[in-house]
ZALOMI-436105 format. One record per atom (N, C-alpha, C): x, y, z; residue in one letter. Coordinates in Angstrom, 2 decimals, always signed. Atoms other than C-alpha are relative to their C-alpha. Example, Ala and Ser with C-alpha at 12.3 -4.5 7.8 and 13.67 -1.06 7.14 Angstrom:
2
xx  yy  zz  resn
+0.89  -1.19  +0.00  A .
+12.30  -4.50  +7.80  A .
+0.90  +1.20  +0.00  A .
-0.82  -1.19  -0.06  S .
+13.67  -1.06  +7.14  S .
-0.77  +1.09  +0.73  S .
//
This chain:
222
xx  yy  zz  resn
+0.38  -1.26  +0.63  X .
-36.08  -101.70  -67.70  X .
-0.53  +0.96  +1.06  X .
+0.31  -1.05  -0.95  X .
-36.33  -98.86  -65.38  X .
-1.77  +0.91  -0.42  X .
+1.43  -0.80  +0.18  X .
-39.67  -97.49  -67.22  X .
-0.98  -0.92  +0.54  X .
+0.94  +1.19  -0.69  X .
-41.61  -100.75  -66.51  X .
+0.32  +0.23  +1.44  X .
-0.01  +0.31  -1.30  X .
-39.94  -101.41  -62.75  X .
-0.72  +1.57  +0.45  X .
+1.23  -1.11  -0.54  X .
-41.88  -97.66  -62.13  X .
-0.89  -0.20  +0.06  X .
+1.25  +0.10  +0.10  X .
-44.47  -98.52  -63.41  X .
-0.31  -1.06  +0.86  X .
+0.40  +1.47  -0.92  X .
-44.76  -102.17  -61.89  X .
+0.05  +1.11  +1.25  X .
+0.40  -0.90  -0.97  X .
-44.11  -99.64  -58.81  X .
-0.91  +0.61  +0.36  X .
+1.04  -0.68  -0.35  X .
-46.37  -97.07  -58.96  X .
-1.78  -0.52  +0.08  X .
+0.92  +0.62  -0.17  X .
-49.22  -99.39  -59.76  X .
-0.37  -0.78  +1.13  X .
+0.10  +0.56  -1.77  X .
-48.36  -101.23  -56.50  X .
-0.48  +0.53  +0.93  X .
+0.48  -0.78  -1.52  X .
-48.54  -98.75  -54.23  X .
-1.50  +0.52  -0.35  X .
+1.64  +0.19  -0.32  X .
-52.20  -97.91  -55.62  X .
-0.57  -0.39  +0.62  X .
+0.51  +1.00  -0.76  X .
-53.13  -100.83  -55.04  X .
-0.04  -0.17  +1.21  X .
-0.19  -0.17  -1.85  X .
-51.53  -101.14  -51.59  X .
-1.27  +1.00  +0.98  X .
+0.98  -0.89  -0.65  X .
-53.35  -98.03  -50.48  X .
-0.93  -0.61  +0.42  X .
+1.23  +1.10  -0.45  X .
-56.65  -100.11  -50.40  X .
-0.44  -0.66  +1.02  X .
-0.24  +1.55  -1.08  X .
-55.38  -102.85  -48.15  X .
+0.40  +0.02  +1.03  X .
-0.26  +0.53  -0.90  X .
-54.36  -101.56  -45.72  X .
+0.09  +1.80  +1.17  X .
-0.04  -1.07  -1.27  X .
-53.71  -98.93  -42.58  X .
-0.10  +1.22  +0.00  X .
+0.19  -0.92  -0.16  X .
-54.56  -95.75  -41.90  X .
+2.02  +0.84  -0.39  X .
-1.85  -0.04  +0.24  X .
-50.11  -95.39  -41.43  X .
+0.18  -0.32  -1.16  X .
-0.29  +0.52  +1.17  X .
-49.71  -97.37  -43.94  X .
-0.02  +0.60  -1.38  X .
+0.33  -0.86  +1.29  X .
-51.36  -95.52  -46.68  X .
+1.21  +1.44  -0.32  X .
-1.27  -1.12  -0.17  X .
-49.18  -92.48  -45.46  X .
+1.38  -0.54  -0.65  X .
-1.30  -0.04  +0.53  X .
-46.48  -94.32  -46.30  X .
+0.44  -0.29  -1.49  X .
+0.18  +0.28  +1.37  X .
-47.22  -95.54  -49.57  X .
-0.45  +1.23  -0.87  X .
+0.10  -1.30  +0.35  X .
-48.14  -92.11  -50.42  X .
+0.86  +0.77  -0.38  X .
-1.88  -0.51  -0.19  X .
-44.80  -90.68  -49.78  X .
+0.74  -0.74  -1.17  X .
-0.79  +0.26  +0.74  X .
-43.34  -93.27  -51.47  X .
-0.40  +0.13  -1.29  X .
+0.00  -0.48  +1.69  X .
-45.37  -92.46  -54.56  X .
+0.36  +1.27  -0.71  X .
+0.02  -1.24  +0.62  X .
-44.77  -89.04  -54.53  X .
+1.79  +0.12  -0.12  X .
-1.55  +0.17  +0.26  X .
-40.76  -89.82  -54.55  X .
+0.01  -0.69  -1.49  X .
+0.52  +0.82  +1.32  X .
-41.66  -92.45  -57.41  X .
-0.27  +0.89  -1.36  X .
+0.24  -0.62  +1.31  X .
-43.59  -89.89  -59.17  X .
+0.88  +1.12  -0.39  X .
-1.33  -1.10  -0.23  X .
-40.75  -86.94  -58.50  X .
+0.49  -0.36  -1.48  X .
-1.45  +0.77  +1.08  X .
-38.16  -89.31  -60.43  X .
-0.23  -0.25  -1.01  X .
+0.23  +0.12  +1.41  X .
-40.47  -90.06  -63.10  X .
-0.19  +1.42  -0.49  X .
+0.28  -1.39  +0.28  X .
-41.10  -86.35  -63.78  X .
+1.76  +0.39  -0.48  X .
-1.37  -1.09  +0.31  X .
-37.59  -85.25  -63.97  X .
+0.57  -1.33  -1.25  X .
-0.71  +0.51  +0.64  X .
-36.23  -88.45  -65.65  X .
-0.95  -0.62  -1.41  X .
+0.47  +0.45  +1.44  X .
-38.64  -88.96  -68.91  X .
-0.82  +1.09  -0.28  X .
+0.35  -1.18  +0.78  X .
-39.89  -85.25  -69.46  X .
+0.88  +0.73  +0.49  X .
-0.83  -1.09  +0.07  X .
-37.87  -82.85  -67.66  X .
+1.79  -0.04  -0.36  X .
-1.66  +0.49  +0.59  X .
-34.21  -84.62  -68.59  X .
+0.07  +0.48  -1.41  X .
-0.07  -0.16  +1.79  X .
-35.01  -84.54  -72.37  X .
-0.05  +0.92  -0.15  X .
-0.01  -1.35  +0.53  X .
-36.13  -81.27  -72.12  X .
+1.30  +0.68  +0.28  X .
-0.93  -0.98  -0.39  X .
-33.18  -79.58  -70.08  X .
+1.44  -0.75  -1.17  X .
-1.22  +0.05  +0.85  X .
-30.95  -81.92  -72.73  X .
-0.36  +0.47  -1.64  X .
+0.18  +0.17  +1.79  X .
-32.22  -80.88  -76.31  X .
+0.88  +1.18  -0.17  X .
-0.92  -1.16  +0.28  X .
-29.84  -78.79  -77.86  X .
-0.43  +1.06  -1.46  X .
+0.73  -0.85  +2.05  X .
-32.09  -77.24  -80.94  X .
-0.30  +1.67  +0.67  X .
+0.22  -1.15  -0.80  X .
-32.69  -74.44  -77.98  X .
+0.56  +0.64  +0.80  X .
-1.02  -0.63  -0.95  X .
-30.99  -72.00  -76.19  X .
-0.50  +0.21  +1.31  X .
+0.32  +0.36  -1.60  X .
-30.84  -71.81  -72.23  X .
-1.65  +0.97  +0.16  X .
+1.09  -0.46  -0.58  X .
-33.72  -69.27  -71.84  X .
-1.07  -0.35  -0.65  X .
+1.44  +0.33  +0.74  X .
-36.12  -71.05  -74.37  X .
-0.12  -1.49  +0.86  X .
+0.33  +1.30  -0.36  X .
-35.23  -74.66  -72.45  X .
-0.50  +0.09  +1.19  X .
+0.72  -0.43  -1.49  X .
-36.20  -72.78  -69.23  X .
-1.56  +0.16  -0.12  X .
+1.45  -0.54  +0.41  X .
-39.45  -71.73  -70.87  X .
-0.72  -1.21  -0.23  X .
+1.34  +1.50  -0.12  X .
-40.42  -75.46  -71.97  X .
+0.28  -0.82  +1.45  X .
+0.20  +1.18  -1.05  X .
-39.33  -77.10  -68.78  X .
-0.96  +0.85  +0.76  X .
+1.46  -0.50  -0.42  X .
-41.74  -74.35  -67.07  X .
-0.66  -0.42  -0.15  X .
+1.17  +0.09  +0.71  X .
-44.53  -74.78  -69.36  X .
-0.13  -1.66  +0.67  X .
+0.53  +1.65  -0.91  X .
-44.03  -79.19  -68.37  X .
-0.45  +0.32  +1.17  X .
+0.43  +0.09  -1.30  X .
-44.11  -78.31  -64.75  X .
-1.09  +0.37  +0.20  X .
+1.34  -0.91  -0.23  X .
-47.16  -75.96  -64.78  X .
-0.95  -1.15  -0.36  X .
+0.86  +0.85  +0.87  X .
-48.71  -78.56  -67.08  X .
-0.52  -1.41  +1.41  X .
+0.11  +1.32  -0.80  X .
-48.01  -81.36  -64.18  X .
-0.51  +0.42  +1.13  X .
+0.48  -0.10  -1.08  X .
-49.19  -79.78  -61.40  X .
-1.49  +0.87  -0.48  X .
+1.35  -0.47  +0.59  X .
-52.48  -78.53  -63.26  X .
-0.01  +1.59  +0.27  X .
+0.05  -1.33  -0.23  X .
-51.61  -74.89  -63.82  X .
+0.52  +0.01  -2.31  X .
-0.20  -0.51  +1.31  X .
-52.18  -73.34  -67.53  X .
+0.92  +0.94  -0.06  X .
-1.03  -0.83  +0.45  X .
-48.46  -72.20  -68.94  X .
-0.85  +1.18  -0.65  X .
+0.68  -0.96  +0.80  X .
-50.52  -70.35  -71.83  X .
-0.38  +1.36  +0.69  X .
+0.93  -1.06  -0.50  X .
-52.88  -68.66  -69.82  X .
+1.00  +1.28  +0.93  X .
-0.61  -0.60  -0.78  X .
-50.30  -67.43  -67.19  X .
+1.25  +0.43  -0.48  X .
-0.97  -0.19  +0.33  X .
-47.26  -67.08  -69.05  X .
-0.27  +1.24  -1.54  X .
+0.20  -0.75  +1.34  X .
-48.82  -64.93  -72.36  X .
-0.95  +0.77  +0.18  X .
+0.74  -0.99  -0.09  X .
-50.73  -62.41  -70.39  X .
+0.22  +0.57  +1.16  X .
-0.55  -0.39  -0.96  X .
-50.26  -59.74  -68.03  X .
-0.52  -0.44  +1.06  X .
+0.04  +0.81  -1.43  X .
-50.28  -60.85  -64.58  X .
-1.06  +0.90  +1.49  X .
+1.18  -0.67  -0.45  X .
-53.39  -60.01  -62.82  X .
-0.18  -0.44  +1.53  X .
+0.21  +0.53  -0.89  X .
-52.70  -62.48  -59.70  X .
+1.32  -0.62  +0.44  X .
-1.38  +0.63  -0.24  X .
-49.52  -63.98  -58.02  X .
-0.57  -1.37  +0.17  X .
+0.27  +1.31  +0.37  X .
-49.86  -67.10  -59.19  X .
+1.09  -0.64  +0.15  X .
-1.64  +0.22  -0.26  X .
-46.12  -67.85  -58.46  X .
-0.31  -0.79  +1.23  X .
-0.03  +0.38  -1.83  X .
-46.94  -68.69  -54.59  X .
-1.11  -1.20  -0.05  X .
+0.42  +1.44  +0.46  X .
-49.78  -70.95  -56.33  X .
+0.87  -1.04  -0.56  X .
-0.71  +0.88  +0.12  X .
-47.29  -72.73  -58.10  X .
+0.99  -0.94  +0.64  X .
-0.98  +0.53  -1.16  X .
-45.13  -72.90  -55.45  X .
-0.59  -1.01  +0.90  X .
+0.51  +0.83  -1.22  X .
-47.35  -74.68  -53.16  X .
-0.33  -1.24  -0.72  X .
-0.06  +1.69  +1.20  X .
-47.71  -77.63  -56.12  X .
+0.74  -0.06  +0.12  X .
-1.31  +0.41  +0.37  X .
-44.79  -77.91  -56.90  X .
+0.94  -0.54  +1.25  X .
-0.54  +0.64  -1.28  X .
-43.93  -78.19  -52.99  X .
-0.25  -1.28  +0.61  X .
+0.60  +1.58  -0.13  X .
-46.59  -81.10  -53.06  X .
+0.23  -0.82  -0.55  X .
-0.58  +1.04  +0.89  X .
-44.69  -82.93  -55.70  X .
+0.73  -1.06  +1.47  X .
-1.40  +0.11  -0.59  X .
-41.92  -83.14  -52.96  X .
-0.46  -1.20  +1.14  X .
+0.59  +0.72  -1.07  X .
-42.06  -86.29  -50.27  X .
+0.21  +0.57  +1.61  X .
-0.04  -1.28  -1.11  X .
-41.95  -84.95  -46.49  X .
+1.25  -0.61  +0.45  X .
-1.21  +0.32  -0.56  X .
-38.72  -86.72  -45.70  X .
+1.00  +0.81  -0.89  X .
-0.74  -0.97  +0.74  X .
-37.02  -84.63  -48.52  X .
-0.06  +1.87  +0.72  X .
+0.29  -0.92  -0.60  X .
-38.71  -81.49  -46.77  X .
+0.47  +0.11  +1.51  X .
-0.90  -0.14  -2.13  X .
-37.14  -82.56  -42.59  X .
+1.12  +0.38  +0.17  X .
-1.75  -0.37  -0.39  X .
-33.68  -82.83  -43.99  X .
+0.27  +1.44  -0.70  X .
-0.31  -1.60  +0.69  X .
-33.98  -79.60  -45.90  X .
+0.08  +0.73  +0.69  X .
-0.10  -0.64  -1.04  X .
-34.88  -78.04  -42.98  X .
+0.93  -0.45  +1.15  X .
-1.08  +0.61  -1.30  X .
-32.38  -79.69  -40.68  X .
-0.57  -0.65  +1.11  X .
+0.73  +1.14  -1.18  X .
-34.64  -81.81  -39.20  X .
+0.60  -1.62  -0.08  X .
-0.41  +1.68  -0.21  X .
-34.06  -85.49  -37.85  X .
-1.33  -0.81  -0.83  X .
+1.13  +1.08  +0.89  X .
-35.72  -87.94  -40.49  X .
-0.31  -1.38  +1.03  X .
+0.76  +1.01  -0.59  X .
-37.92  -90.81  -38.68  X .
+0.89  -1.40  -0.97  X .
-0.16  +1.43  +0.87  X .
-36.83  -94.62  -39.98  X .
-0.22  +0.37  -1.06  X .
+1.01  +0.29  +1.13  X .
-39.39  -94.43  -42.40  X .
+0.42  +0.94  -1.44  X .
-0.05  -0.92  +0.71  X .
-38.32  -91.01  -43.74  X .
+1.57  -0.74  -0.88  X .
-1.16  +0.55  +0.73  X .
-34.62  -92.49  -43.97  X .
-0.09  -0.98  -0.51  X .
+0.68  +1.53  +1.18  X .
-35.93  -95.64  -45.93  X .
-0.17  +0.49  -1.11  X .
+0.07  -0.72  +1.24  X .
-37.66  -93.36  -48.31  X .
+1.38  +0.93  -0.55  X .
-0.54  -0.11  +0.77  X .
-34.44  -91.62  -49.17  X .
+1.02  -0.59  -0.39  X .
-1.18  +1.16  +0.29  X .
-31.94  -94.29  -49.36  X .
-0.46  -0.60  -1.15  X .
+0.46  +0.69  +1.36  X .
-34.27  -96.26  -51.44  X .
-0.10  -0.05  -1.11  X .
+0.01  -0.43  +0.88  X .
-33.93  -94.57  -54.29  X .
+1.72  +0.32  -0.57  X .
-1.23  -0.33  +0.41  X .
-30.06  -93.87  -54.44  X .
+0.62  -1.31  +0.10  X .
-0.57  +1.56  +0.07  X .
-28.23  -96.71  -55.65  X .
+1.42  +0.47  +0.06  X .
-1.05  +0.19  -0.25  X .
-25.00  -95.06  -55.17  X .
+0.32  +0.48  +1.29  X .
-0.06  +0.26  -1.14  X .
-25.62  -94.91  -51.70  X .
-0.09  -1.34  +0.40  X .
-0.46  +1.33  -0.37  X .
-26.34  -98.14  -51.58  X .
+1.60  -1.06  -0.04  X .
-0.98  +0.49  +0.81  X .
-23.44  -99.10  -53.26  X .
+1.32  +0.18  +1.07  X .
-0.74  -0.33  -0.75  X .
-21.28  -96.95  -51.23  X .
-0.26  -0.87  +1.62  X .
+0.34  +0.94  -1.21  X .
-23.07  -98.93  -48.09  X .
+0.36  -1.53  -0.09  X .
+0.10  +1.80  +0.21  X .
-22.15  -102.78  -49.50  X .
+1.54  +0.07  +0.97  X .
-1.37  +0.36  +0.09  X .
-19.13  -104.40  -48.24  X .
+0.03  -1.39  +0.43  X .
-0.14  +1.50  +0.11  X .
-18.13  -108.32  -47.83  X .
+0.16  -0.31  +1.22  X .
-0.38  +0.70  -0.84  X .
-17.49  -110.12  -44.83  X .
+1.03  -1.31  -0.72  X .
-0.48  +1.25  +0.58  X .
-14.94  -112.77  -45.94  X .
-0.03  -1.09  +0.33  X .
+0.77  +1.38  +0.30  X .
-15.65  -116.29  -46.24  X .
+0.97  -0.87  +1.69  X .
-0.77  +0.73  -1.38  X .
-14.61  -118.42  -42.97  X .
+0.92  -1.11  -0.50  X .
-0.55  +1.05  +0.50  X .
-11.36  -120.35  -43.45  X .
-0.17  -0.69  -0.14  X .
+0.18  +1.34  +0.22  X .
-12.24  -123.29  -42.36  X .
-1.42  -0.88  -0.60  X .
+1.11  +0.11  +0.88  X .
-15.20  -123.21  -44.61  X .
-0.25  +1.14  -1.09  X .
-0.27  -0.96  +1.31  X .
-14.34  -121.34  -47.99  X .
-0.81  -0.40  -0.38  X .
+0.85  +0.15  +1.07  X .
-16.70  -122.97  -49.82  X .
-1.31  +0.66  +0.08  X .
+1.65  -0.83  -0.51  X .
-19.66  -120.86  -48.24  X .
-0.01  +0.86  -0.51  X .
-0.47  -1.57  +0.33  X .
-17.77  -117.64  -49.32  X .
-0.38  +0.81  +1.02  X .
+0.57  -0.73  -0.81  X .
-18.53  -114.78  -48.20  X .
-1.53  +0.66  +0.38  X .
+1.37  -0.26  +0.09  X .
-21.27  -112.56  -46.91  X .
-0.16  +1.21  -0.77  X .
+0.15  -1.66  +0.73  X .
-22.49  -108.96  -48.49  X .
-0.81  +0.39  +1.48  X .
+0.47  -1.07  -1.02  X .
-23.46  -106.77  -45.54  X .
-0.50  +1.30  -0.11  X .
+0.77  -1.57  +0.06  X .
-24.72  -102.91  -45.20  X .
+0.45  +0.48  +1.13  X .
-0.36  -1.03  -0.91  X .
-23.51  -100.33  -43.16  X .
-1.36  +1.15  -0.34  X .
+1.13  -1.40  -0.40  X .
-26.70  -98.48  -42.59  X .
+0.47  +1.49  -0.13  X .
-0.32  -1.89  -0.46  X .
-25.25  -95.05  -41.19  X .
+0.83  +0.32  -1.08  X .
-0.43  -0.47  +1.61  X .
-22.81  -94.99  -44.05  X .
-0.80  +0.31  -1.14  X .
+0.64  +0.13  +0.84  X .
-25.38  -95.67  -46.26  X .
-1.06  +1.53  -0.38  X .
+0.89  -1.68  +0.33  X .
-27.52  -92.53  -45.30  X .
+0.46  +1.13  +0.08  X .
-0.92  -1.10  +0.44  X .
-24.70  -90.60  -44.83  X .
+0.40  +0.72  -1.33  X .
-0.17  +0.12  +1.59  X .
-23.95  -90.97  -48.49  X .
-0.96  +0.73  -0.73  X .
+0.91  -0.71  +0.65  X .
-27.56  -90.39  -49.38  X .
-0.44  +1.54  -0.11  X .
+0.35  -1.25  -0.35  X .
-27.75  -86.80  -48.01  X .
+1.17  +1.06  -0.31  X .
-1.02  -0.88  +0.71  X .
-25.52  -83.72  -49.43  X .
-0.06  +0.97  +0.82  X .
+0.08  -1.23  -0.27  X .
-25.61  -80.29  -48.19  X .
-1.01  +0.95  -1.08  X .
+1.00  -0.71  +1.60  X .
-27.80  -77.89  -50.16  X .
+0.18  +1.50  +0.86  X .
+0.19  -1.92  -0.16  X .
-27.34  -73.87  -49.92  X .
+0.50  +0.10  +1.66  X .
-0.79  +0.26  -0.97  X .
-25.61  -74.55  -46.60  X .
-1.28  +0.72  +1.22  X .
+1.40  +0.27  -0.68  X .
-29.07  -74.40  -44.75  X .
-0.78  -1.03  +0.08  X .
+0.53  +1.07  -0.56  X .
-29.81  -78.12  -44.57  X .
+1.35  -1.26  -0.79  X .
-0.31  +1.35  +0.99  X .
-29.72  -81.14  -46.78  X .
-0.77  -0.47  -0.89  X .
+0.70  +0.19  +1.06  X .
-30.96  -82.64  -49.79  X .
+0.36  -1.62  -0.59  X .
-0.35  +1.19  +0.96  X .
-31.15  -86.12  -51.37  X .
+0.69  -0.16  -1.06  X .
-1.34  -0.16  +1.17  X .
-27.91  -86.88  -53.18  X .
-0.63  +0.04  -1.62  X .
+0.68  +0.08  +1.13  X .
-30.32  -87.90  -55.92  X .
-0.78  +1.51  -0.91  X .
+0.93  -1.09  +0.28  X .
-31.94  -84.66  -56.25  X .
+0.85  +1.10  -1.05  X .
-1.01  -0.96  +1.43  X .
-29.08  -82.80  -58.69  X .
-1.02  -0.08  -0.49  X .
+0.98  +0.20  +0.75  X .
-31.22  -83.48  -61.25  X .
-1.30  +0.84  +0.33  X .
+1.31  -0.56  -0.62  X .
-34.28  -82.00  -59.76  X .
+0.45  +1.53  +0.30  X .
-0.28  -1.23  -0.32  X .
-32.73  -78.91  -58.70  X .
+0.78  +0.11  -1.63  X .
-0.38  -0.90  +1.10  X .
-31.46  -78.12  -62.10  X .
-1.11  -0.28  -1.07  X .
+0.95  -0.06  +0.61  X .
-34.31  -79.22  -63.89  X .
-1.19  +0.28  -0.16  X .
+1.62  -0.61  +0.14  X .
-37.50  -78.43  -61.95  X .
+0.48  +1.61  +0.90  X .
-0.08  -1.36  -1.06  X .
-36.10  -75.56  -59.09  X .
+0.53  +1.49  -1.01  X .
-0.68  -1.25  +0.56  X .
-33.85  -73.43  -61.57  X .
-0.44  +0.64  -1.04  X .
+1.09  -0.79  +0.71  X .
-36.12  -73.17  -64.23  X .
-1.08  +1.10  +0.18  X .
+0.82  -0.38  +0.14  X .
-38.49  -72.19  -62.72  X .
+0.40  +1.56  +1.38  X .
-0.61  -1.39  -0.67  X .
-36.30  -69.27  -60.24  X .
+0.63  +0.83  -1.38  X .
-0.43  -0.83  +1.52  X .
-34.73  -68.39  -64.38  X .
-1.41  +0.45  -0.35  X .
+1.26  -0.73  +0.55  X .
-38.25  -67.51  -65.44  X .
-0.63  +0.79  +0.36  X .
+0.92  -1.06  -0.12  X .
-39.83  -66.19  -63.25  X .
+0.40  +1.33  +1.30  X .
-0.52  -0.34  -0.57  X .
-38.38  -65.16  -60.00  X .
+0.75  -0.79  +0.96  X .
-0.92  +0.66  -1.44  X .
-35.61  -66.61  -57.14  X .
-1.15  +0.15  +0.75  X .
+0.20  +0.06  -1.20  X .
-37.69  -65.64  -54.24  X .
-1.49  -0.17  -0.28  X .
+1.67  +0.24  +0.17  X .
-41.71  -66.44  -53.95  X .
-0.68  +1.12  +0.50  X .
+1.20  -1.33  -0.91  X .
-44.04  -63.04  -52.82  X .
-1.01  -0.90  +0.06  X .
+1.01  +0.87  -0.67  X .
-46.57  -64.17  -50.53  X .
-0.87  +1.27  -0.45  X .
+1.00  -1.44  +0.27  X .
-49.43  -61.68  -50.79  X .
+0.31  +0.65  +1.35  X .
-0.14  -0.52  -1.29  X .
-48.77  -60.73  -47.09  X .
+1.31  +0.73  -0.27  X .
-1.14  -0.78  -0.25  X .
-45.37  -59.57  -48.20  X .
-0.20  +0.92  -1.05  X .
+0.48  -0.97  +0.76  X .
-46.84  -57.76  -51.35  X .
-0.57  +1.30  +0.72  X .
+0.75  -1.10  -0.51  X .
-49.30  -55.72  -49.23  X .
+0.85  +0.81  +0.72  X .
-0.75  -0.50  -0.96  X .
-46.71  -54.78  -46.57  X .
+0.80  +1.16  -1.54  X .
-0.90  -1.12  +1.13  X .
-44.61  -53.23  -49.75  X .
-0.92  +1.25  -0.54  X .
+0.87  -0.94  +0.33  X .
-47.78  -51.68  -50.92  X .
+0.15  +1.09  +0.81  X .
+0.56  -0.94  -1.14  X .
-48.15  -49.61  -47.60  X .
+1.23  +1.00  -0.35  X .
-1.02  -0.52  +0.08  X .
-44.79  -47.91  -48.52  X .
+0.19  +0.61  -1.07  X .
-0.46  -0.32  +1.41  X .
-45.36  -47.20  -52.05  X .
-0.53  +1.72  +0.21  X .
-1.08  +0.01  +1.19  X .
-44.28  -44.79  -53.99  X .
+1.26  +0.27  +0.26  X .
-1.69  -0.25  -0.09  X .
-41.16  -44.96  -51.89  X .
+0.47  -1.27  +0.07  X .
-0.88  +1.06  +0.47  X .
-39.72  -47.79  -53.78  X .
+0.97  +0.47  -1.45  X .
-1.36  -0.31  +1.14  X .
-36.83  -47.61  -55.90  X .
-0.23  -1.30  -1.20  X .
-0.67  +1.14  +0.83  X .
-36.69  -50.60  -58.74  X .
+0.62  -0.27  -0.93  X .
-1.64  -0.15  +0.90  X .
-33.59  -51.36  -59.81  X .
-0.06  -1.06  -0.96  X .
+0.46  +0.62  +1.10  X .
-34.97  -53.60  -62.34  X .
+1.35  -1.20  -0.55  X .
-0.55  +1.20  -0.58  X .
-33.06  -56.71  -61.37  X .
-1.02  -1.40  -0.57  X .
+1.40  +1.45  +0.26  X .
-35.06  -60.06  -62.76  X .
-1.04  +0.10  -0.73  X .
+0.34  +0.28  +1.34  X .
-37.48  -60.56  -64.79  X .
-1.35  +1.18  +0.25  X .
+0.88  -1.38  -0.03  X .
-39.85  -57.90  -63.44  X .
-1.72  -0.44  +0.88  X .
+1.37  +0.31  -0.36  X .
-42.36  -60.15  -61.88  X .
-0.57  +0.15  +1.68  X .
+0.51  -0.57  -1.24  X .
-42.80  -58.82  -58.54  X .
-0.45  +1.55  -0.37  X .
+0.60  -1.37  +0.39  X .
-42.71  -55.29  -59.77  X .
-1.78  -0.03  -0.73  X .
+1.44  +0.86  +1.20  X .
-45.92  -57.23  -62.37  X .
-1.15  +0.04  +1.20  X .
+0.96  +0.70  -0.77  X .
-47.62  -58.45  -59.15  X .
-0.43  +1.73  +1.26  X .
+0.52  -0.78  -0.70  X .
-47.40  -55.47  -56.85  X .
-1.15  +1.49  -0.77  X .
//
């Protein structure tokens, strides 16, 4: 049962933490926050992006409202009143801490460490899958059979995709990008305003044009 083996998981690596290394903990960390990723998208945000009683911009609105909820940010408060603070660039920076940092090297086109490529293999079983293959059994001793082997570099080859043709992304991560990233660029906005890039716009105003493109929430914030 995939809900238990999480759980038996995530309770592990608690535990672990405890027992042991300064490293160590780091890594068990990581791997919970991959752990907890997968449970997030696959037993609240799946059901939500599949119910069909709602149309696309109301299923965008509850998978929001989950995410806000999971990274301790009030939908209500921020979503049913005018917008007094860019709270967007807060969300963003949760929602970036969901993420493990080996998902964040290859995004950027960085070289993942062992450890990093452990954490994302481990989780894709049709990388693994794609990595098996047999050795066949030695004639003059069939009865041993064969062996099952791993092709490593295949294996993480497999695991890693392309994403927006500016890095890479864990094959596993579909899911995640249509359930936690697109929601929440349909609601509120594609791009994140920092406040540093707000003010800079300020200095220029009232020679802005807005061509009233999106949902209006930068125009909201500046």
């Amino acid at each position: 049962d995939n809900d238990c083996s999480g759980e038996m998981c995530c309770n592990y690596l608690k535990s672990a933490t405890t027992k042991c290394s300064a490293e160590e903990r780091r890594f068990f960390d990581q791997e919970r926050r991959a752990v907890d990723l997968i449970k997030l998208v696959d037993r609240t945000l799946i059901p939500l992006a599949n119910s069909e009683s709602t149309d696309a911009a109301r299923r965008d609105s509850l998978l929001l409202a989950a995410i806000m909820k999971t990274v301790g940010m009030d939908p209500e408060a921020l979503l049913d009143h005018p917008i007094a603070e860019n709270w967007y660039e807060t969300l963003h920076k949760r929602v970036s801490d969901l993420f493990p940092e080996a998902y964040v090297t290859i995004y950027r086109n960085g070289a993942p460490t062992e450890e990093e490529y452990d954490l994302i293999t481990a989780h894709d079983g049709h990388a693994k899958d794609e990595g098996e293959f047999m050795i066949p059994a030695d004639k003059d001793r069939p009865e041993e059979g064969g062996a099952r082997r791993l092709d490593v570099g295949l294996m993480r080859r497999e695991a890693m995709v392309p994403y927006r043709q500016r890095g890479f992304c864990p094959r596993n991560m579909d899911n995640i990008v249509k359930c936690l990233v697109n929601p929440i660029k349909h609601s509120i906005a594609f791009a994140v305003p920092s406040d540093s890039v707000l003010d800079r716009i300020a200095t220029v105003a009232p020679r802005i044009v807005e061509c009233g493109a999106g949902t209006g929430y930068w125009s909201s914030v500046l």
